[in-house]
C-alpha positions as CSV (number, residue, x, y, z in Angstrom):
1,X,0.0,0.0,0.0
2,X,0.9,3.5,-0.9
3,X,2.4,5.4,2.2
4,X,1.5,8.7,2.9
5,X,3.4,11.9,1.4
6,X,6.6,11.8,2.7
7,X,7.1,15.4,3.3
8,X,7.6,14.3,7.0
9,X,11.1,12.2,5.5
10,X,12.8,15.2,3.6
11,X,11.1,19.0,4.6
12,X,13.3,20.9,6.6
13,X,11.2,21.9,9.6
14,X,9.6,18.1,10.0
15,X,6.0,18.2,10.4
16,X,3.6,14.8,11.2
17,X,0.4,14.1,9.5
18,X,-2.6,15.3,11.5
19,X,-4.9,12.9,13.2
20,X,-7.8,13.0,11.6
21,X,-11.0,14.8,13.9
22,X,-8.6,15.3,16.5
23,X,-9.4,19.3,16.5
24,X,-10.7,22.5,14.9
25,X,-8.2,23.3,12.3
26,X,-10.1,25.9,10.6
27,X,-12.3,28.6,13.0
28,X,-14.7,30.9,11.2
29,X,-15.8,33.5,14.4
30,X,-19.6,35.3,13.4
31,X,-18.2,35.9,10.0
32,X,-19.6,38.8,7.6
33,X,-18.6,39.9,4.2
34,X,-20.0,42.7,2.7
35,X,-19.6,44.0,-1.0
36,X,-21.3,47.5,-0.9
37,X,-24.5,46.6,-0.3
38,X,-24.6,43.4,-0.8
39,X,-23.8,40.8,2.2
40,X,-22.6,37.9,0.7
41,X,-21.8,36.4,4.5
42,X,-24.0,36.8,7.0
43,X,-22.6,35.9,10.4
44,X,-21.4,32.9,9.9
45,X,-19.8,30.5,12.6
46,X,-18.2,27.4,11.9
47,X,-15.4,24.7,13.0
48,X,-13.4,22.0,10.8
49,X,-11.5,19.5,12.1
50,X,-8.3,18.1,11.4
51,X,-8.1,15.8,8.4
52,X,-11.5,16.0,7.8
53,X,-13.1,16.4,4.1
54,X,-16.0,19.5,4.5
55,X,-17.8,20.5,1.9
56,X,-19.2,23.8,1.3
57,X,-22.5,22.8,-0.4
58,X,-25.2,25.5,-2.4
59,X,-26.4,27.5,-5.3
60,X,-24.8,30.1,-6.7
61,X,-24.6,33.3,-5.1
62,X,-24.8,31.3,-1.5
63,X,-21.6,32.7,-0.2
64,X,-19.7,29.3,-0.6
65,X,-16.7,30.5,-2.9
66,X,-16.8,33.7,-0.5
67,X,-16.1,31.8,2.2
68,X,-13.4,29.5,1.0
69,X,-11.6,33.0,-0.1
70,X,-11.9,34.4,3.8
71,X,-10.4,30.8,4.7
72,X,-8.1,31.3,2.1
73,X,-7.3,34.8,2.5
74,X,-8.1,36.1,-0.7
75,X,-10.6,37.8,0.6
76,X,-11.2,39.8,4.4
77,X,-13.9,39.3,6.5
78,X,-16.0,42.4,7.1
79,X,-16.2,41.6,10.5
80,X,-15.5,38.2,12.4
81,X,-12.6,36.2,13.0
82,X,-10.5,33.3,10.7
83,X,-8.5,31.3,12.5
84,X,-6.6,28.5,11.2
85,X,-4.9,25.5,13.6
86,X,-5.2,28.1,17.0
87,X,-4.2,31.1,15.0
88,X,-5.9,34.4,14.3
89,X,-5.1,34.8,10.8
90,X,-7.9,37.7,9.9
91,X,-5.5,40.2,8.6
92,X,-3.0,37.7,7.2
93,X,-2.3,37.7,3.7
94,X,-2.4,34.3,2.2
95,X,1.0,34.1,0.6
96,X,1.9,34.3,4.7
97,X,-0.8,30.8,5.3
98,X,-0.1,27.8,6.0
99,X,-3.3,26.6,2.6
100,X,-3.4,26.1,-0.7
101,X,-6.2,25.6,-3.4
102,X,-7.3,24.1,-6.2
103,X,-9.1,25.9,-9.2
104,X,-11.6,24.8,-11.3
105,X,-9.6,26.5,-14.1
106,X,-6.4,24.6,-12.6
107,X,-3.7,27.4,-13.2
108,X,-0.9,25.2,-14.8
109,X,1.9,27.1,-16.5
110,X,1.5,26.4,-19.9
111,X,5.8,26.7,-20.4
112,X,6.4,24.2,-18.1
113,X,6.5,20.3,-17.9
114,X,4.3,18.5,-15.4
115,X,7.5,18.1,-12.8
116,X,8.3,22.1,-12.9
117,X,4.7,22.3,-12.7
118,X,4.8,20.7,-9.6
119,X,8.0,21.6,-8.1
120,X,7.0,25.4,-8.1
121,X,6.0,26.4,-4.8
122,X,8.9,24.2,-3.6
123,X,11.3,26.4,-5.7
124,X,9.9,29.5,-4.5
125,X,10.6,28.4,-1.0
126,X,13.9,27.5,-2.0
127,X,13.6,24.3,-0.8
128,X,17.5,22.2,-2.0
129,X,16.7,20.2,-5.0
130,X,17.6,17.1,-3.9
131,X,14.4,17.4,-1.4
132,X,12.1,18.8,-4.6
133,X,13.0,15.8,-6.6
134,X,11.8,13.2,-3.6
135,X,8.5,15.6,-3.2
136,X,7.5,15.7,-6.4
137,X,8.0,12.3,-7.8
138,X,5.7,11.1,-4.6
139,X,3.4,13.6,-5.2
140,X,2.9,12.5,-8.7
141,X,2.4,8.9,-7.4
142,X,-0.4,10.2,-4.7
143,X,-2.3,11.4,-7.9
144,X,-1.1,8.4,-10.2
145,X,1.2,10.4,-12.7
146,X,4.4,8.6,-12.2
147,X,6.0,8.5,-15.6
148,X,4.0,12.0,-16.7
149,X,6.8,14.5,-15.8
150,X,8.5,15.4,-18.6
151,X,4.5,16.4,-20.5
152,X,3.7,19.8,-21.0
153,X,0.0,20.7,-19.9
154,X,-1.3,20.7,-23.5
155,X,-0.3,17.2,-24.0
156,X,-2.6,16.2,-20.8
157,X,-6.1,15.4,-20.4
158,X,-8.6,17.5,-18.4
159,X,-8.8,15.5,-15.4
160,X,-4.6,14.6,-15.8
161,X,-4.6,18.6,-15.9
162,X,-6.5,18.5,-12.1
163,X,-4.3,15.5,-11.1
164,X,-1.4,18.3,-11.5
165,X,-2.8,20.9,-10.1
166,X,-3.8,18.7,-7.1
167,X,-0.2,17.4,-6.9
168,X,0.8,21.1,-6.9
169,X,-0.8,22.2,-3.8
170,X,-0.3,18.8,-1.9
171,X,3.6,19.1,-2.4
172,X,3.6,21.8,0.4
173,X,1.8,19.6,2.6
174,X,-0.7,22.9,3.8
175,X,-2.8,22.6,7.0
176,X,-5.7,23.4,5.2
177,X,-6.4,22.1,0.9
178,X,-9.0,24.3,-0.3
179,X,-10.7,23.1,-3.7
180,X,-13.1,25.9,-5.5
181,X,-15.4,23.2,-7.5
182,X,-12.4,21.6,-9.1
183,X,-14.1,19.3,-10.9
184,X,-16.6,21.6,-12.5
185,X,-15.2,21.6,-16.3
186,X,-14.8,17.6,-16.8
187,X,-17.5,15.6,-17.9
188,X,-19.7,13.6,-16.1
189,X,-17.9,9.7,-16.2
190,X,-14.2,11.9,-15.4
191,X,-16.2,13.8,-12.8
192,X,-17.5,10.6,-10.5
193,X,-14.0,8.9,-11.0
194,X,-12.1,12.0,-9.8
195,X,-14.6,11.7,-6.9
196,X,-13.9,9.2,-5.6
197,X,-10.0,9.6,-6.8
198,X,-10.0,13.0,-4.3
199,X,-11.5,11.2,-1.5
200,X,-8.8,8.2,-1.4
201,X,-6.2,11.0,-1.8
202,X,-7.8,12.9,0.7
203,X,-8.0,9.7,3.2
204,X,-4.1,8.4,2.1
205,X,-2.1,12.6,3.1
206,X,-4.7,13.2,6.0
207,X,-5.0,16.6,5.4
208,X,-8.2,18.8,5.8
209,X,-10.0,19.3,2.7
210,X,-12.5,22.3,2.0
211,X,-14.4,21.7,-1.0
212,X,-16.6,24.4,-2.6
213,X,-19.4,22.2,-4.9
214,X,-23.2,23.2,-6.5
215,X,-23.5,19.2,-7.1
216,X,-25.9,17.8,-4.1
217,X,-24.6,14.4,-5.7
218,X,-21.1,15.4,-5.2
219,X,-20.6,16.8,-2.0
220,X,-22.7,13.4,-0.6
221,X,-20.4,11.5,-2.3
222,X,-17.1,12.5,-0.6
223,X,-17.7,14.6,2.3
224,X,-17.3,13.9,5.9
225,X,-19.3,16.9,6.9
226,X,-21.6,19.5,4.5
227,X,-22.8,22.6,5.1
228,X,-25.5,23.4,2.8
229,X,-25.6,27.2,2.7
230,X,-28.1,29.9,1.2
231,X,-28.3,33.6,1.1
232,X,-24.7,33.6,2.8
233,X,-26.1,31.7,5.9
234,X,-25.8,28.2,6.7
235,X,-29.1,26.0,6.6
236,X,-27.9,22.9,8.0
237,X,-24.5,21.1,8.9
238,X,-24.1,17.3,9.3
239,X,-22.7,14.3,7.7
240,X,-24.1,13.7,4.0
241,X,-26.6,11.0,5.7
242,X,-27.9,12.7,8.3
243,X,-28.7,16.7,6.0
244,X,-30.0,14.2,3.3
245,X,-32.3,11.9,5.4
246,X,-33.6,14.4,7.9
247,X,-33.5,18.3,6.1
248,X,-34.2,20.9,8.3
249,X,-35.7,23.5,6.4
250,X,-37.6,23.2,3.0
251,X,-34.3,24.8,0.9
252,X,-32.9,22.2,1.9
253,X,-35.5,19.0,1.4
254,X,-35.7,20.6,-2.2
255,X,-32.5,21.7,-2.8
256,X,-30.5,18.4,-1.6
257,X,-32.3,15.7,-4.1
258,X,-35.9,15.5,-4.9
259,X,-38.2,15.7,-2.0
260,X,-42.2,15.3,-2.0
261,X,-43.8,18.0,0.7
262,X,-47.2,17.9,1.7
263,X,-48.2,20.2,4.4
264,X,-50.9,19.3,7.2
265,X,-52.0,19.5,11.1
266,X,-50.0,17.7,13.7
267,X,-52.8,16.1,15.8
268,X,-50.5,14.0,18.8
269,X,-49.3,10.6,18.9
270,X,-50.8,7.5,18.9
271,X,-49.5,3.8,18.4
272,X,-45.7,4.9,19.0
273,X,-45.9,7.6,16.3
274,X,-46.8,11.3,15.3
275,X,-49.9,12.2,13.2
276,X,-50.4,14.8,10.8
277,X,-53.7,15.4,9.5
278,X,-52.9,16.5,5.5
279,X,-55.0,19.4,3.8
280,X,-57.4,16.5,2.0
281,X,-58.0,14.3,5.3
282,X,-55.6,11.9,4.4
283,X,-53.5,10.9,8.1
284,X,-49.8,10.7,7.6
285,X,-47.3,8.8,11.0
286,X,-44.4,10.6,11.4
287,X,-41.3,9.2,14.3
288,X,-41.8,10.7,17.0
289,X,-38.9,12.2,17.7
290,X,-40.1,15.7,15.2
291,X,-42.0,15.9,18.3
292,X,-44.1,19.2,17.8
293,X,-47.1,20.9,19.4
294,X,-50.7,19.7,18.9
295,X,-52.4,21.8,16.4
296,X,-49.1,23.2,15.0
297,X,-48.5,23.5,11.4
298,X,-45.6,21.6,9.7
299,X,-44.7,20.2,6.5
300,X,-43.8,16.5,5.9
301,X,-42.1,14.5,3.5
302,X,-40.4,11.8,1.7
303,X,-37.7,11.5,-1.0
304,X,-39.2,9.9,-3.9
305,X,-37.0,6.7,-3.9
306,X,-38.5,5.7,-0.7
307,X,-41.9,5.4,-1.7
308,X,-43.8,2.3,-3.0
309,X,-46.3,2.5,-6.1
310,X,-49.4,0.0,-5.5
311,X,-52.3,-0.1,-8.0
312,X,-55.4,1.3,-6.3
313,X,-57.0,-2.1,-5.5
314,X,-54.0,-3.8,-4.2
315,X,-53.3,-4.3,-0.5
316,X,-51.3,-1.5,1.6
317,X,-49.7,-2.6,5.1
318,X,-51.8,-1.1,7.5
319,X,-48.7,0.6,9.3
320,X,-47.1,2.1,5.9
321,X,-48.3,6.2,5.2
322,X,-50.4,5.8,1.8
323,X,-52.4,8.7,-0.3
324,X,-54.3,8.2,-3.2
325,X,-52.9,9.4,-6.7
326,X,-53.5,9.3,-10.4
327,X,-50.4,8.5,-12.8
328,X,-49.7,11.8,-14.9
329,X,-46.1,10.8,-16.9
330,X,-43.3,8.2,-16.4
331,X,-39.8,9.4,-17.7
332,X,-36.9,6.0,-18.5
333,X,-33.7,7.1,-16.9
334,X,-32.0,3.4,-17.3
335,X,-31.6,2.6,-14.2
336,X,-35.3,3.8,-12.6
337,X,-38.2,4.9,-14.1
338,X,-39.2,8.2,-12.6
339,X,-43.2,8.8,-12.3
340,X,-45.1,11.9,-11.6
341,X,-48.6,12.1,-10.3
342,X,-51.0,14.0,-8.8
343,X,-53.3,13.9,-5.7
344,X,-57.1,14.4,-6.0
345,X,-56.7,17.7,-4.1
346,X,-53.8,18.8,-6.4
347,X,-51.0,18.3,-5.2
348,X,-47.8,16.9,-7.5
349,X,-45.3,14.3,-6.3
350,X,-42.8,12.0,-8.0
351,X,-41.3,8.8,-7.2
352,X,-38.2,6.7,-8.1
353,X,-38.7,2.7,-9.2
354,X,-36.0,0.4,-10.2
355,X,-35.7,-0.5,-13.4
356,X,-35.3,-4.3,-13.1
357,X,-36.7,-5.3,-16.6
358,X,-40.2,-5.3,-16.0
359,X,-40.7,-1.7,-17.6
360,X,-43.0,0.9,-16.0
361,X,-45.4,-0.7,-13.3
362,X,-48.0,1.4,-14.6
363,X,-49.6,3.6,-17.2
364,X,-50.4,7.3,-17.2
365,X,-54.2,7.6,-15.9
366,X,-54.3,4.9,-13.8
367,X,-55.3,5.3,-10.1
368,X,-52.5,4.2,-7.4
369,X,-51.2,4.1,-4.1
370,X,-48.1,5.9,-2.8
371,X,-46.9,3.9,0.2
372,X,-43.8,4.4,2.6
373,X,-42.7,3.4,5.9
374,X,-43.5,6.5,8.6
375,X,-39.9,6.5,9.5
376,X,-39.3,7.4,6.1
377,X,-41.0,10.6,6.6
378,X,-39.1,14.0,7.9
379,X,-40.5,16.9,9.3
380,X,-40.0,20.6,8.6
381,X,-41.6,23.7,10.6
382,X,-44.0,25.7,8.2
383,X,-42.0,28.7,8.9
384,X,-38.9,26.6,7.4
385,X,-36.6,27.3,10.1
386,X,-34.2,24.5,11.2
387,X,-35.3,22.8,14.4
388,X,-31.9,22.2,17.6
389,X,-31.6,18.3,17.0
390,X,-31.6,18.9,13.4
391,X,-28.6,21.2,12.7
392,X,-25.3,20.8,14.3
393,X,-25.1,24.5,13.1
394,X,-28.4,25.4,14.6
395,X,-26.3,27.5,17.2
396,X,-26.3,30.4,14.5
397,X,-29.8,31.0,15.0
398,X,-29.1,32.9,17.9
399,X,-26.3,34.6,16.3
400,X,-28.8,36.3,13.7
């Protein structure tokens, strides 16, 4: 097995990998950037740890790319504090920080071979070439380029182009890799291999990544932590699993995959869960553990792969939510089929089904039943605002 960069074995001020989770590495203090009079950061607080890959997840405009600048310093807060590994680095400049980051536009110098390419930074630091030529020939084999160095840029592919550029900022081994949507301008089948190419990387140095993304698909796929941000706020902050399954405000049910939102009454528990009475009369079971008021307003819903399409006639457990629909259009993706219906009261939901060769289950017109397990179901607040046991970044509220 590969070891890790060996920067430890030849960089004149020795310095071990970091232990990954061990502590904050990266400290963003009530945060604000303004641009005139626009605030494209509003009071933002937020902690990554060492060796962790975090992902800064949202539309455009959100405030992501801001952000990753402040951390960065490419950019100064308006007010707030950066700190990076115990360090107040707000004023620093950030020739003078310990990070370095990736482009989507990669910034390789045409004029130079893949090795110079490489050994840059190290020159600049005038780090003795008998230590650049040990750095960059096992950088190039963290990203898989041994035998590449003698190639000029223009003789690479797009995604050998972001190998470089990734071997580039690694050769410094930085506290802090940050990576503005790197991947953004290779195609899809590149783009998921480099995904999972950036994670084993990411897991083999140890280093803290902090990965700017608009892909919901991506930042799932390799992150530790997201932060799913909007209007230069964060909306929630948890592991990929946790943000997807239970979303704590309707940006992000809608914004991180499909979701299906109904809104209705909460009307207690009964039977060891929650019930909602929806606008039509239909009762939906909910966990428990949403645990709102009696006679409080909420949204619920469920991600379309989780529910089950039964034709209207055909039996439904009696424990498993179930609405009545009518079959509007099925769409062939290859591997599902992907149906749309509506509700006798109007409303429009979708659902994901397996494509196992059987073809679509049923025909556009046809009455059915949309069945899920309760614990499938999430709950959001009408008022869309992210509830305590929900957000690990919930502590902002009070902040605002």
């Amino acid at each position: 097995m590969m070891r890790k960069l060996a920067l430890t074995d030849v960089a004149p001020e020795p310095r071990t990998a970091p232990e990954a989770g061990s502590d904050a590495v990266v400290v963003l203090d009530q945060v604000v950037k303004r641009f005139g009079s626009v605030t494209a950061v509003d009071n933002l607080s937020l902690e990554i740890g060492r060796g962790e890959f975090f992902s800064l997840l949202g539309p455009s405009g959100c405030g992501k790319t801001t952000t990753l600048r402040m951390i960065g310093g490419f950019e100064s807060p308006t007010e707030g504090r950066v700190a990076l590994d115990g360090d107040d680095v707000t004023d620093i400049p950030a020739y003078r920080r310990d990070v370095n980051t990736v482009f989507q536009s990669y910034g390789l110098f045409p004029h130079l071979n893949v090795f110079d390419n490489v050994a840059f930074g190290l020159r600049r630091r005038k780090i003795p070439a008998r230590y650049v030529q040990t750095r960059v020939t096992e950088a190039l084999k963290l990203v898989t380029l041994s035998g590449y160095q003698k190639r000029r840029p223009n003789q690479l592919s797009g995604g050998q182009q972001q190998r470089v550029a990734l071997a580039r900022a690694l050769v410094n081994w930085p506290k802090v890799l940050l990576l503005d949507e790197p991947l953004g301008a290779l195609d899809l089948k590149l783009r998921k291999q480099m995904q999972l190419e950036l994670k084993r990387i990411q897991k083999e140095v140890g280093i803290t990544f902090v990965f700017v993304t608009h892909d919901q698909e991506e930042a799932m796929t390799m992150s530790d932590r997201i932060a799913v941000m909007n209007r230069g706020r964060i909306e929630q902050l948890g592991p990929p699993e946790e943000v997807y399954e239970h979303p704590a405000t309707r940006f992000v049910a809608e914004f991180l995959g499909a979701s299906n939102l109904l809104e209705g009454t909460y009307r207690g528990a009964e039977g060891g869960h929650g019930l909602v009475e929806l606008a039509a009369g239909e009762t939906i079971r909910i966990p428990t553990d949403a645990d709102p008021r009696p006679g409080e307003r909420l949204s619920v819903g469920v991600r379309p792969e989780k529910i089950h399409i039964h034709h209207a006639g055909a039996a439904v457990e009696a424990s498993w939510n179930a609405i009545a629909a009518t079959l509007k259009s099925a769409v062939f993706t290859g591997v599902s089929y992907q149906y749309f219906f509506e509700t006798p009261d109007g409303r429009e939901l979708s659902a994901f089904d397996r494509n196992a060769g059987r073809g679509a289950i049923a025909k556009p017109g046809e009455a059915v039943r949309l069945a899920w397990w309760p614990e499938h179901t999430f709950v959001i607040p009408m008022e869309g605002e992210p509830s305590p046991e929900r957000s690990e970044g919930s502590h902002q509220e009070e902040d605002r």
